[in-house]
PDBQT receptor file of N, H, CA, C and O in Angstrom, charges set to zero:
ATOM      1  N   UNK A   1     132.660 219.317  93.983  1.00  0.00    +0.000 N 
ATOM      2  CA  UNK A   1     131.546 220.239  93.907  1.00  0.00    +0.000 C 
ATOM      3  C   UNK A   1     131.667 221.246  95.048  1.00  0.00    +0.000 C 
ATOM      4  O   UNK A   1     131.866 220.842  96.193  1.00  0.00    +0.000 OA
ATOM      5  N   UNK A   2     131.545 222.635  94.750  1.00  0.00    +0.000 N 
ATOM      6  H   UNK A   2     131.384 222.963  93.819  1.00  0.00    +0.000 HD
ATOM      7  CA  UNK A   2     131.594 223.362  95.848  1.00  0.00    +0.000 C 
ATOM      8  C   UNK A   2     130.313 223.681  96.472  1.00  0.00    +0.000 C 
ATOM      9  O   UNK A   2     129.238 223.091  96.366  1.00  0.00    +0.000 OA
ATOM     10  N   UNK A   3     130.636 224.774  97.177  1.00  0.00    +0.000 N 
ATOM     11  H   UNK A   3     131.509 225.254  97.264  1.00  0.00    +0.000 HD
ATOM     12  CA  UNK A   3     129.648 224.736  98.387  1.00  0.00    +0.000 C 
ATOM     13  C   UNK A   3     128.843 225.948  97.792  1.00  0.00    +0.000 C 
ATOM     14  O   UNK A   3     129.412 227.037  97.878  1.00  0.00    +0.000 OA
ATOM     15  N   UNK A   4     127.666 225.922  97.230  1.00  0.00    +0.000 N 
ATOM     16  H   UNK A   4     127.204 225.037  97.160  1.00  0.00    +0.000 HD
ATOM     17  CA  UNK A   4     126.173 227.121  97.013  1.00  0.00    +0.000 C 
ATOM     18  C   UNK A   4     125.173 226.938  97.144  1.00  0.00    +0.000 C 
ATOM     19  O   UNK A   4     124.436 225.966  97.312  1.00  0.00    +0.000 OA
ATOM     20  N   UNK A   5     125.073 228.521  97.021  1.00  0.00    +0.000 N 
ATOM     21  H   UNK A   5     125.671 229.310  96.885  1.00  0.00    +0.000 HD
ATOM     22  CA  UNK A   5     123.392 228.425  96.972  1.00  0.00    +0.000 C 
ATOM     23  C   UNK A   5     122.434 228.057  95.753  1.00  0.00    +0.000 C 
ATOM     24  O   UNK A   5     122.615 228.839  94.820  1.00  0.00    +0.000 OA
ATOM     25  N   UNK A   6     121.516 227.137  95.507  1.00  0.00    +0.000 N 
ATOM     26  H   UNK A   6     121.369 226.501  96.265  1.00  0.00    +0.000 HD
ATOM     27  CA  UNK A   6     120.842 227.057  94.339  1.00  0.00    +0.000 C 
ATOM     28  C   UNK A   6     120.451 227.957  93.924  1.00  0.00    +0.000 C 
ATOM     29  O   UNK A   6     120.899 229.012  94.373  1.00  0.00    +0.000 OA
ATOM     30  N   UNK A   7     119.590 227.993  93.036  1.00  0.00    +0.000 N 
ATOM     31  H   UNK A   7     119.226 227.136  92.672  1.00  0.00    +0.000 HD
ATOM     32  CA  UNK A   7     118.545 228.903  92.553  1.00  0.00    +0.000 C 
ATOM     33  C   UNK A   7     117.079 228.164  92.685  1.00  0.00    +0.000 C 
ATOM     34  O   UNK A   7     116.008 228.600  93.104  1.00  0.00    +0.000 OA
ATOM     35  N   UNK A   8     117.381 227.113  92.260  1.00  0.00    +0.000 N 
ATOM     36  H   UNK A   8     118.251 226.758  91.920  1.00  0.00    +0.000 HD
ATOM     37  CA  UNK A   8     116.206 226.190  92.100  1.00  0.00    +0.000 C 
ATOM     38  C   UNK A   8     116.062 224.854  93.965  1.00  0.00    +0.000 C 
ATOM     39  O   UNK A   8     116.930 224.331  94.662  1.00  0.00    +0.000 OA
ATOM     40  N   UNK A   9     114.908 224.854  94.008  1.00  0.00    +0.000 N 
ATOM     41  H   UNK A   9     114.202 225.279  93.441  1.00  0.00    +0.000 HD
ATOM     42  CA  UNK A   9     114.760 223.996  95.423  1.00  0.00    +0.000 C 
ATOM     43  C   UNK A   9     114.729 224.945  96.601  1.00  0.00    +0.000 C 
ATOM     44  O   UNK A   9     114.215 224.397  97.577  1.00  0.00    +0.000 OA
ATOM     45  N   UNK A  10     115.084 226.097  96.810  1.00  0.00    +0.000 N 
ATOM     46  H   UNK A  10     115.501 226.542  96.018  1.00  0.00    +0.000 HD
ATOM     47  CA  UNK A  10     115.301 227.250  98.010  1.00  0.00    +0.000 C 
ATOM     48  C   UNK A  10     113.836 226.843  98.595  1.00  0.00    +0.000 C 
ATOM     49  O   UNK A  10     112.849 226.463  97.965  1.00  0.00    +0.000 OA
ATOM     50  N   UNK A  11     114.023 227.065 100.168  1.00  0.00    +0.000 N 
ATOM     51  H   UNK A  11     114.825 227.374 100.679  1.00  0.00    +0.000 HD
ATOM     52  CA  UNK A  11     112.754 227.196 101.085  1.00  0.00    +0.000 C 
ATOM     53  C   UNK A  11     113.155 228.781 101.408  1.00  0.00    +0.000 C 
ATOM     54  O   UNK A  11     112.495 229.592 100.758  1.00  0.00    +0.000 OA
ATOM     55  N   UNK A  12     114.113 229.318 102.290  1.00  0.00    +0.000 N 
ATOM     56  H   UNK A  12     114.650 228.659 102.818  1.00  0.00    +0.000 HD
ATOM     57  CA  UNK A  12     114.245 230.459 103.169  1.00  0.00    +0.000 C 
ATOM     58  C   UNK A  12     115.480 230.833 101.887  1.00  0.00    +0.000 C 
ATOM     59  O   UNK A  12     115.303 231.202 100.726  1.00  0.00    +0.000 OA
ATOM     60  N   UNK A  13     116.369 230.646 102.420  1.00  0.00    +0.000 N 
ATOM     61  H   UNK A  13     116.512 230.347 103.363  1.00  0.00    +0.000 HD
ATOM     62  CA  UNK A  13     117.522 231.168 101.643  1.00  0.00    +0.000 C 
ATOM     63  C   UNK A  13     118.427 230.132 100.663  1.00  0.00    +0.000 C 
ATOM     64  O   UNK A  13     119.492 230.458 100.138  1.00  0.00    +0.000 OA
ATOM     65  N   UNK A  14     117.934 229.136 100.562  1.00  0.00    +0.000 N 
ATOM     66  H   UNK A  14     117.069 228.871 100.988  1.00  0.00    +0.000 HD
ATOM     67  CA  UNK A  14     119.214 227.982 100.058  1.00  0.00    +0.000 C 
ATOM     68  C   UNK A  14     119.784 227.126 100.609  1.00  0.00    +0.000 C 
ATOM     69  O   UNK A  14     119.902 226.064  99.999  1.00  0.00    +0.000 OA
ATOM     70  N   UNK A  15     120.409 227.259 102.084  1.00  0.00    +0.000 N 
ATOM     71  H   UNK A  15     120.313 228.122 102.580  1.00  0.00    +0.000 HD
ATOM     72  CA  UNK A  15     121.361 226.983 102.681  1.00  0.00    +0.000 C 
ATOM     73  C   UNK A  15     121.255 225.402 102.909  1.00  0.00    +0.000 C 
ATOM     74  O   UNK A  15     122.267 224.735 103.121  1.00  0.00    +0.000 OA
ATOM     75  N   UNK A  16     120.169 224.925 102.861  1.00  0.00    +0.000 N 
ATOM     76  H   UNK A  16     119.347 225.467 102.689  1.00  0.00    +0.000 HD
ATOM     77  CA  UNK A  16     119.866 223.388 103.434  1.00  0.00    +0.000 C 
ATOM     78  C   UNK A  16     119.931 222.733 101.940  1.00  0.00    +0.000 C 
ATOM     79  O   UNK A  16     120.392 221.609 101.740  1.00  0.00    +0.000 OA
ATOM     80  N   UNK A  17     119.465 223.490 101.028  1.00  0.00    +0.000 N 
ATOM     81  H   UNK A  17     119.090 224.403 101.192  1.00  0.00    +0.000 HD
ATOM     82  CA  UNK A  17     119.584 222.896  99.755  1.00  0.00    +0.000 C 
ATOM     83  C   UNK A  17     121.035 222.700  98.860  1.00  0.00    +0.000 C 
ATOM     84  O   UNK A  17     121.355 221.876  98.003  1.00  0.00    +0.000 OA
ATOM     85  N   UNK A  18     121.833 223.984  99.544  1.00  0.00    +0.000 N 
ATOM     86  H   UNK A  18     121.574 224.653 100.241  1.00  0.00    +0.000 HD
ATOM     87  CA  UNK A  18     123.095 223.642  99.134  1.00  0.00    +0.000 C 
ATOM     88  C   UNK A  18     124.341 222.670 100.078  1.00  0.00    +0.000 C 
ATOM     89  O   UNK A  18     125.277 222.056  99.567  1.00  0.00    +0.000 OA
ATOM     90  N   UNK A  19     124.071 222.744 101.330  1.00  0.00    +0.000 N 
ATOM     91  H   UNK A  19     123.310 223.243 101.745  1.00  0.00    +0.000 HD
ATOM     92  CA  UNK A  19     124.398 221.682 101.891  1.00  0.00    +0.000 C 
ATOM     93  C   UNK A  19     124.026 220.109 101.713  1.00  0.00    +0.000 C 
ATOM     94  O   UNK A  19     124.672 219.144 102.121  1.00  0.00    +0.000 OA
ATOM     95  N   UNK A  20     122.817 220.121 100.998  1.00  0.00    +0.000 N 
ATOM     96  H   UNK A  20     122.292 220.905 100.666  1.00  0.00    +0.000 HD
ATOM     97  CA  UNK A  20     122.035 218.735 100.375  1.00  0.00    +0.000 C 
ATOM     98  C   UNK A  20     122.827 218.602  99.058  1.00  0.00    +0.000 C 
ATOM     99  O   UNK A  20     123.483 217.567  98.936  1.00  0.00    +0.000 OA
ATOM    100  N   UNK A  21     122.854 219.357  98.216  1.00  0.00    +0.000 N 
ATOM    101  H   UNK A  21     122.321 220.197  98.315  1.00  0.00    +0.000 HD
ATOM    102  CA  UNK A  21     123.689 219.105  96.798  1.00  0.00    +0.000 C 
ATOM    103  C   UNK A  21     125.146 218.942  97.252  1.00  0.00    +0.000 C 
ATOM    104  O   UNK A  21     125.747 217.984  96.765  1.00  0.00    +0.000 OA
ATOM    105  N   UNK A  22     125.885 219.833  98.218  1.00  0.00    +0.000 N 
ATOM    106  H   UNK A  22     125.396 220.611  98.613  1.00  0.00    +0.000 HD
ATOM    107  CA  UNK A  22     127.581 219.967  98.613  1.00  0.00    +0.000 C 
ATOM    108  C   UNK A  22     127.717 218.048  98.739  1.00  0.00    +0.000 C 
ATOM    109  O   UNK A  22     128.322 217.367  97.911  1.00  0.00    +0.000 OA
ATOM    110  N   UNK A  23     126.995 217.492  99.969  1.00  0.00    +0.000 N 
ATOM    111  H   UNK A  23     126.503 218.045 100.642  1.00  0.00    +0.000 HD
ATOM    112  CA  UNK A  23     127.328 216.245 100.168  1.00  0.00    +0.000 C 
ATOM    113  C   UNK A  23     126.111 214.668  99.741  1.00  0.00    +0.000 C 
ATOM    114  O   UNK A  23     125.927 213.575 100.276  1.00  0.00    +0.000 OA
ATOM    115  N   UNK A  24     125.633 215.256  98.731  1.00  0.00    +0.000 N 
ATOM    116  H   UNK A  24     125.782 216.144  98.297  1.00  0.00    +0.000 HD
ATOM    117  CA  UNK A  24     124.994 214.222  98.642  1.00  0.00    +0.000 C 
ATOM    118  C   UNK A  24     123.735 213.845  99.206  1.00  0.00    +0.000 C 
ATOM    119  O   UNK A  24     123.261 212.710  99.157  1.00  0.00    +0.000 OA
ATOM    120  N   UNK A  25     123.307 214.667  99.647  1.00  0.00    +0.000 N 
ATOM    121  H   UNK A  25     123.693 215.589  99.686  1.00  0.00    +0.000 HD
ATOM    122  CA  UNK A  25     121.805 214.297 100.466  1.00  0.00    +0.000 C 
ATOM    123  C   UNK A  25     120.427 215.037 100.119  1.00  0.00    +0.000 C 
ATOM    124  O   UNK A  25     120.250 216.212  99.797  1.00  0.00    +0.000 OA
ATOM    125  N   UNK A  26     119.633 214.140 100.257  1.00  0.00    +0.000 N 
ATOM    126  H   UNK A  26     119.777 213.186 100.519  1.00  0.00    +0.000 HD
ATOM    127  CA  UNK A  26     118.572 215.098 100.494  1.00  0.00    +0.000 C 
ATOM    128  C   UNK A  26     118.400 216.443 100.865  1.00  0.00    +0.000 C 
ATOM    129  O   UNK A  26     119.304 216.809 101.614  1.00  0.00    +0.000 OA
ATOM    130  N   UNK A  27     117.611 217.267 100.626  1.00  0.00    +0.000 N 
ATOM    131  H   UNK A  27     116.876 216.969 100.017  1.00  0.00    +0.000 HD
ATOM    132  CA  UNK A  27     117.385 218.656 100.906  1.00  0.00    +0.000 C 
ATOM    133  C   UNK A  27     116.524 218.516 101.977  1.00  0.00    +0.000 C 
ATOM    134  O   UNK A  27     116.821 219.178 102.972  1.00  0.00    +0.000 OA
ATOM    135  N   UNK A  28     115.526 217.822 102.034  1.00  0.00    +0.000 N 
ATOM    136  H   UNK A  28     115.285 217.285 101.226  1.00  0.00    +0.000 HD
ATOM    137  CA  UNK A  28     114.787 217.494 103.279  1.00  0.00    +0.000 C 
ATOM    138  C   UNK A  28     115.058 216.811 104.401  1.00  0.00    +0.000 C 
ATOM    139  O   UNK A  28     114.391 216.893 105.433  1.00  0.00    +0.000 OA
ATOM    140  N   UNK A  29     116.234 215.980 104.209  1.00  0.00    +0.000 N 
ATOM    141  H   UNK A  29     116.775 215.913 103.371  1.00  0.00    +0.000 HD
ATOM    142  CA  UNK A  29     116.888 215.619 105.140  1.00  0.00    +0.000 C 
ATOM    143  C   UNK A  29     117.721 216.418 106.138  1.00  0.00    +0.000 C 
ATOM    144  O   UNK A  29     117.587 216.297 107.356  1.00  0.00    +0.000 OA
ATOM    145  N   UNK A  30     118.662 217.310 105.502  1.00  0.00    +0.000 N 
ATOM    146  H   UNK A  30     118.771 217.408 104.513  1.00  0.00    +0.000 HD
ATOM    147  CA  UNK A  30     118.895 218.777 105.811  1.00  0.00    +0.000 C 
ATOM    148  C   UNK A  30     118.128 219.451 106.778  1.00  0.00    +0.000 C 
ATOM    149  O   UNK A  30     118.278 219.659 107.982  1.00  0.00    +0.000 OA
ATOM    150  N   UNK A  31     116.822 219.888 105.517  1.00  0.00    +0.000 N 
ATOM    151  H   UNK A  31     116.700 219.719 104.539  1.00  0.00    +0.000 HD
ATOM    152  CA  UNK A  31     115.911 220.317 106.587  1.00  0.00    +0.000 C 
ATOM    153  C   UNK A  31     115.406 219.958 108.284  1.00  0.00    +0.000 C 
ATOM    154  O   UNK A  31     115.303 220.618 109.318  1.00  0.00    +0.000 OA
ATOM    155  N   UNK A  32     115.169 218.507 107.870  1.00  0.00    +0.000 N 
ATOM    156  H   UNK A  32     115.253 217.972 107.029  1.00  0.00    +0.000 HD
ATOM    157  CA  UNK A  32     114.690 217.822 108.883  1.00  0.00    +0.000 C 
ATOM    158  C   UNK A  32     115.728 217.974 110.295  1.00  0.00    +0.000 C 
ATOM    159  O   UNK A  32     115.386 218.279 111.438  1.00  0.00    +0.000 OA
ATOM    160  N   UNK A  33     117.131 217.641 109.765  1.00  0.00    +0.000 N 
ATOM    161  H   UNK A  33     117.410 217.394 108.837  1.00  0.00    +0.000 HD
ATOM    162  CA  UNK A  33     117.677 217.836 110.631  1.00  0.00    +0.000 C 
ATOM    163  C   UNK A  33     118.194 218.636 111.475  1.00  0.00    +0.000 C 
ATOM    164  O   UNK A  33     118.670 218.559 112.607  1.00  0.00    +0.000 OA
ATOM    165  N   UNK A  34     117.933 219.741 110.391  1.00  0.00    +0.000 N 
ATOM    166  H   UNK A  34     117.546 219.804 109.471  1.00  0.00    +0.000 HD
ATOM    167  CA  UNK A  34     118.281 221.275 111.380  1.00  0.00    +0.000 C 
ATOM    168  C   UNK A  34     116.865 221.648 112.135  1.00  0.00    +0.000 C 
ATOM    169  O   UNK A  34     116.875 222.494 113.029  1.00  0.00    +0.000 OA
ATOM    170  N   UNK A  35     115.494 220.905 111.695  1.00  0.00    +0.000 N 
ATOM    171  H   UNK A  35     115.486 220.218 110.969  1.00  0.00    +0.000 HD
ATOM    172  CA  UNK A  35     114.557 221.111 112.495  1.00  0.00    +0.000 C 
ATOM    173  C   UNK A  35     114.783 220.463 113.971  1.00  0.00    +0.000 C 
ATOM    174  O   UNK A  35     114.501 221.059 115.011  1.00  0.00    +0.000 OA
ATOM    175  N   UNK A  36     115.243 219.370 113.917  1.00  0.00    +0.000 N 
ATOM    176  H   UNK A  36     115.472 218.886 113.072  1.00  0.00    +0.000 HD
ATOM    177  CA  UNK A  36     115.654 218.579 115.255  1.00  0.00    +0.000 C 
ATOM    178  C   UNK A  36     116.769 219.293 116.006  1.00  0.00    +0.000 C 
ATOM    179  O   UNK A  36     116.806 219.301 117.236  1.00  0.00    +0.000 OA
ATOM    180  N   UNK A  37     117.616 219.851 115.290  1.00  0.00    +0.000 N 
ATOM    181  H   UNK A  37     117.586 219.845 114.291  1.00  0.00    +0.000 HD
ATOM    182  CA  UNK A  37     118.498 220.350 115.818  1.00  0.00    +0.000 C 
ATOM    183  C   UNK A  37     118.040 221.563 116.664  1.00  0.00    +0.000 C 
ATOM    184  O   UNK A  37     118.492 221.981 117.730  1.00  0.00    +0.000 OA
ATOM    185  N   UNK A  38     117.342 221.870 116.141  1.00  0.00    +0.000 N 
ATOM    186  H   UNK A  38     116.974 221.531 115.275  1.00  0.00    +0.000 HD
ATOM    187  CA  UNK A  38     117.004 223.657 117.116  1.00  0.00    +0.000 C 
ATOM    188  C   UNK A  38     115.653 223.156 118.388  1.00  0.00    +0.000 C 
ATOM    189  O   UNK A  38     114.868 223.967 118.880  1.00  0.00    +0.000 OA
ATOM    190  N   UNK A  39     115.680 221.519 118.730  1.00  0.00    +0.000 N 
ATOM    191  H   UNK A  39     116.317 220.861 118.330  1.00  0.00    +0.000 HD
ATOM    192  CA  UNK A  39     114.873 221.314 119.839  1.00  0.00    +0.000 C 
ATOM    193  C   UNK A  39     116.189 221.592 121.036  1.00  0.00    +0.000 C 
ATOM    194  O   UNK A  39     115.923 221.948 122.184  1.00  0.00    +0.000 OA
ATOM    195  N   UNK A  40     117.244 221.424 120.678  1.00  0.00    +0.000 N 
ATOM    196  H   UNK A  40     117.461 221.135 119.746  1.00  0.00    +0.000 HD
ATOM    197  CA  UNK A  40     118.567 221.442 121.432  1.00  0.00    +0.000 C 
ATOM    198  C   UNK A  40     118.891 222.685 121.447  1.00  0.00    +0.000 C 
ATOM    199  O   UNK A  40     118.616 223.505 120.572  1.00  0.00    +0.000 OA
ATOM    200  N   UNK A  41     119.678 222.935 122.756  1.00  0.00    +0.000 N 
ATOM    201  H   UNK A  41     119.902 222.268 123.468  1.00  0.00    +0.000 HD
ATOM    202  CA  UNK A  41     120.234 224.291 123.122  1.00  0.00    +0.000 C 
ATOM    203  C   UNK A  41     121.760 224.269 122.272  1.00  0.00    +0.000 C 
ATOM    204  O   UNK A  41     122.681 223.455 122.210  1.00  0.00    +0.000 OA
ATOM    205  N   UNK A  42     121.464 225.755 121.599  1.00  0.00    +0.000 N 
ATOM    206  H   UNK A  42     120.716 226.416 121.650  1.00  0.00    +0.000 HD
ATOM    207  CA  UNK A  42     122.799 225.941 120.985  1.00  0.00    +0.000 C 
ATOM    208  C   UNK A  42     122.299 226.973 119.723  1.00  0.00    +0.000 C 
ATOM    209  O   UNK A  42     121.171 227.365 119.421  1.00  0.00    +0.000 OA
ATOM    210  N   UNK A  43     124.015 227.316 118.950  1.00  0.00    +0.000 N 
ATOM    211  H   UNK A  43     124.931 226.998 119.195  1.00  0.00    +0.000 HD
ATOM    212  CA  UNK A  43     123.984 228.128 117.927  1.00  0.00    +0.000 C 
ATOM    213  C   UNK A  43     123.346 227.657 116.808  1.00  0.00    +0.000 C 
ATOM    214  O   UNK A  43     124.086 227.423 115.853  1.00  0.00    +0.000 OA
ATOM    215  N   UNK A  44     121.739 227.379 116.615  1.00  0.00    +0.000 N 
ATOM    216  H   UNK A  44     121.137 227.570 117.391  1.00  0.00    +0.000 HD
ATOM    217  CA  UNK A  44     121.922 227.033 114.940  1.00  0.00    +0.000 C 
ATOM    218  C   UNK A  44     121.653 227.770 114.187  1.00  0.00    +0.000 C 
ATOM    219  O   UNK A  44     122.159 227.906 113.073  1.00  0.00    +0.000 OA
ATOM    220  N   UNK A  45     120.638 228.496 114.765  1.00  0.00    +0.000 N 
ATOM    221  H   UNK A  45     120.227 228.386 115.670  1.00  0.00    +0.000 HD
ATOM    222  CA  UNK A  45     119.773 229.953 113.615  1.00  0.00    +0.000 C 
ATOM    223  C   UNK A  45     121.135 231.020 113.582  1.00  0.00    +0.000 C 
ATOM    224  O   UNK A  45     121.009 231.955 112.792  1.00  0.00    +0.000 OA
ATOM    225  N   UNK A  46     122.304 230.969 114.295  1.00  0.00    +0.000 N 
ATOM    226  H   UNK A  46     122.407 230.209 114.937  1.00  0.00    +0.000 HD
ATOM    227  CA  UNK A  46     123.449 232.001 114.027  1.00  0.00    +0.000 C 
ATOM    228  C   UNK A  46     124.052 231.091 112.979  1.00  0.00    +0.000 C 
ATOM    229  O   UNK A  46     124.484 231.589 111.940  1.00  0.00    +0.000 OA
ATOM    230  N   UNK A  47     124.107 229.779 113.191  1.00  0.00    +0.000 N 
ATOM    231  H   UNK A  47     123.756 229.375 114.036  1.00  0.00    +0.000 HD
ATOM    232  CA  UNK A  47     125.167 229.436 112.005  1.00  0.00    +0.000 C 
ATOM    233  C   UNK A  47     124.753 229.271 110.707  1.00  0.00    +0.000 C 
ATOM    234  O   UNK A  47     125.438 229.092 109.700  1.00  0.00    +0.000 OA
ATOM    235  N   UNK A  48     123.133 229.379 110.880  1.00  0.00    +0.000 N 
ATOM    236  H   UNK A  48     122.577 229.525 111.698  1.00  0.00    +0.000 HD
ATOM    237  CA  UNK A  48     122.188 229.218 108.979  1.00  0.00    +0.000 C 
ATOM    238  C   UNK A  48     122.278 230.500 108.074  1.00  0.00    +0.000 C 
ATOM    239  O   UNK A  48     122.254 230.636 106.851  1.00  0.00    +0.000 OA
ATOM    240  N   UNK A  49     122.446 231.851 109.646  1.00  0.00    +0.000 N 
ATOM    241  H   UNK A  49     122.465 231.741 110.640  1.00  0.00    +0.000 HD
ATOM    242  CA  UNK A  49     122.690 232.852 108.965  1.00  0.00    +0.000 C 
ATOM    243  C   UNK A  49     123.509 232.989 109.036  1.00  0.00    +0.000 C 
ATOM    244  O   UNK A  49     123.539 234.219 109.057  1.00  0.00    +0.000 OA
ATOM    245  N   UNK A  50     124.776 232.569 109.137  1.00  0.00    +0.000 N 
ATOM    246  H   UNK A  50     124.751 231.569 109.120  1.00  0.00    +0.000 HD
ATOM    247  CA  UNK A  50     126.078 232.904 108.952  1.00  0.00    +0.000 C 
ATOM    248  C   UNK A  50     126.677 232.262 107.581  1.00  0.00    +0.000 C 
ATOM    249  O   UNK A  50     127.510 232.791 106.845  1.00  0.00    +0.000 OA
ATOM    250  N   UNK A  51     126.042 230.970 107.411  1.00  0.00    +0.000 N 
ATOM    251  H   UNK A  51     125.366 230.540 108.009  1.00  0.00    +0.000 HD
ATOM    252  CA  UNK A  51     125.993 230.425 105.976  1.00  0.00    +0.000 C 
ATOM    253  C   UNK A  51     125.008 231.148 105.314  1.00  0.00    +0.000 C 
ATOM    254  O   UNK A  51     125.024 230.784 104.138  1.00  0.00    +0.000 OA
ATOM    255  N   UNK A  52     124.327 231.826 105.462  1.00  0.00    +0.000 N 
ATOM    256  H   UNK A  52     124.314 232.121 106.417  1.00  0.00    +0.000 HD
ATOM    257  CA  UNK A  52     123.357 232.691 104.572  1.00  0.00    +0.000 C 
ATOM    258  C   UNK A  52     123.887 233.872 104.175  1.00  0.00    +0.000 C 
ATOM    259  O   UNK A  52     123.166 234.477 103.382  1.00  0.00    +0.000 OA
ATOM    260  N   UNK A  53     125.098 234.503 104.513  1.00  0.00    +0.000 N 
ATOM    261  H   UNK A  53     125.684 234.012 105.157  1.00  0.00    +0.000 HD
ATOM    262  CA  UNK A  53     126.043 235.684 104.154  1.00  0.00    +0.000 C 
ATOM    263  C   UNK A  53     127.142 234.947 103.708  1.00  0.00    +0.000 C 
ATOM    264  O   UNK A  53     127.554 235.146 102.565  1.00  0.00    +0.000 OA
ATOM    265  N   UNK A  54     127.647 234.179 104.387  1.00  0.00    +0.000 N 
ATOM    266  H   UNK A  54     127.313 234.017 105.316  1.00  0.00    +0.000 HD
ATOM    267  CA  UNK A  54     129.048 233.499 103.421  1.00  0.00    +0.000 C 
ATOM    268  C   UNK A  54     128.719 232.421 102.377  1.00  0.00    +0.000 C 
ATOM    269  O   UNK A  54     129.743 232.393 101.694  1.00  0.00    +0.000 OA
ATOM    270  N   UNK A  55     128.024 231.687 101.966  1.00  0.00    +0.000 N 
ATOM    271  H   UNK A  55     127.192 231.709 102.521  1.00  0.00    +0.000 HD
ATOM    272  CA  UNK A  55     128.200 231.158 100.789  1.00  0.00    +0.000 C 
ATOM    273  C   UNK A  55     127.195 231.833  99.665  1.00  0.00    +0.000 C 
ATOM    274  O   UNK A  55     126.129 232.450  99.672  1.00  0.00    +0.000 OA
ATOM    275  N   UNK A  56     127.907 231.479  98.943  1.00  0.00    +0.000 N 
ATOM    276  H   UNK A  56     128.772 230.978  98.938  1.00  0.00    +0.000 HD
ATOM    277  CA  UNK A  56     127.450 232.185  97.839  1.00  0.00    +0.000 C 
ATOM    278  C   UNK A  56     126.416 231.558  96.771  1.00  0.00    +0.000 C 
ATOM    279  O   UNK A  56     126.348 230.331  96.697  1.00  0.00    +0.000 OA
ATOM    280  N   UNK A  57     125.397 232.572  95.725  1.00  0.00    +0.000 N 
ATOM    281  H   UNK A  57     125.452 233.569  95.784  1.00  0.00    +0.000 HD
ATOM    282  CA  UNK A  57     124.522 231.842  95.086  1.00  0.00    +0.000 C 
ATOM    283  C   UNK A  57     125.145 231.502  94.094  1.00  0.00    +0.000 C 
ATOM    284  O   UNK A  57     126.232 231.991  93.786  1.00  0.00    +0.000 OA
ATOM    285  N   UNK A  58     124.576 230.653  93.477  1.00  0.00    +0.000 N 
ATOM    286  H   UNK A  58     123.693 230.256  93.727  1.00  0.00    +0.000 HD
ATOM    287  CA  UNK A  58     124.884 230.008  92.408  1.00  0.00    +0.000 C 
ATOM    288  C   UNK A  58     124.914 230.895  91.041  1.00  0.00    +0.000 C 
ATOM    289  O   UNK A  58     124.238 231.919  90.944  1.00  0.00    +0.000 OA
ATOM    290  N   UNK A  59     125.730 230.431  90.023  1.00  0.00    +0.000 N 
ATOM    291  H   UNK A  59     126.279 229.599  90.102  1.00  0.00    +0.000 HD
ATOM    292  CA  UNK A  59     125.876 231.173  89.237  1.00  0.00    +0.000 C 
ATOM    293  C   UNK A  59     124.610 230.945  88.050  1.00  0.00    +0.000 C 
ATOM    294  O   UNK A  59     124.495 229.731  87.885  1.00  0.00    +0.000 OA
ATOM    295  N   UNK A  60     124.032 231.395  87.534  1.00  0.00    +0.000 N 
ATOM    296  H   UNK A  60     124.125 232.382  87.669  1.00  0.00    +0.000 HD
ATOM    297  CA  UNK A  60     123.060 231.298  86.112  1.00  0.00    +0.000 C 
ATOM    298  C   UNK A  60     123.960 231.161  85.351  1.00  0.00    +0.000 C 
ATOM    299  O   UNK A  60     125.038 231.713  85.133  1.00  0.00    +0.000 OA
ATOM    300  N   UNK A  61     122.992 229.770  84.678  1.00  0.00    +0.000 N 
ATOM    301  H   UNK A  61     122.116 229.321  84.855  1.00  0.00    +0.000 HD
ATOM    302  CA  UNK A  61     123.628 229.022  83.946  1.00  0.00    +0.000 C 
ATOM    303  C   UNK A  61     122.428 228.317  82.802  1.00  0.00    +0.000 C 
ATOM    304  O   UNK A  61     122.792 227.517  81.940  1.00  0.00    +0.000 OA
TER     305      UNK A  61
């Protein structure tokens, strides 16, 4: 399965939802964890939007 954006489940842009479908997980888990993640110093809001320009949406179907 490759790596997209849904159409269906999106909060902001997709990105947690298609990382939840890519490996198997929850979408809220995702979420959750990139919420924890940004209590920590570092790149995350550059790398959500950096997956928010490079992967791509899903195709209609």
């Amino acid at each position: 399965m490759e790596l997209v954006r849904p159409k269906r489940g999106r909060w902001i842009a997709g990105v947690c939802a298609g990382l939840g479908d890519r490996f198997g997980i929850s979408a809220g888990i995702i979420r959750l964890l990139f919420i924890v993640s940004c209590l920590l110093p570092g790149p995350q809001f550059l790398i959500y939007i950096a997956l928010w320009v490079v992967v791509p949406n899903a195709a209609k179907r």
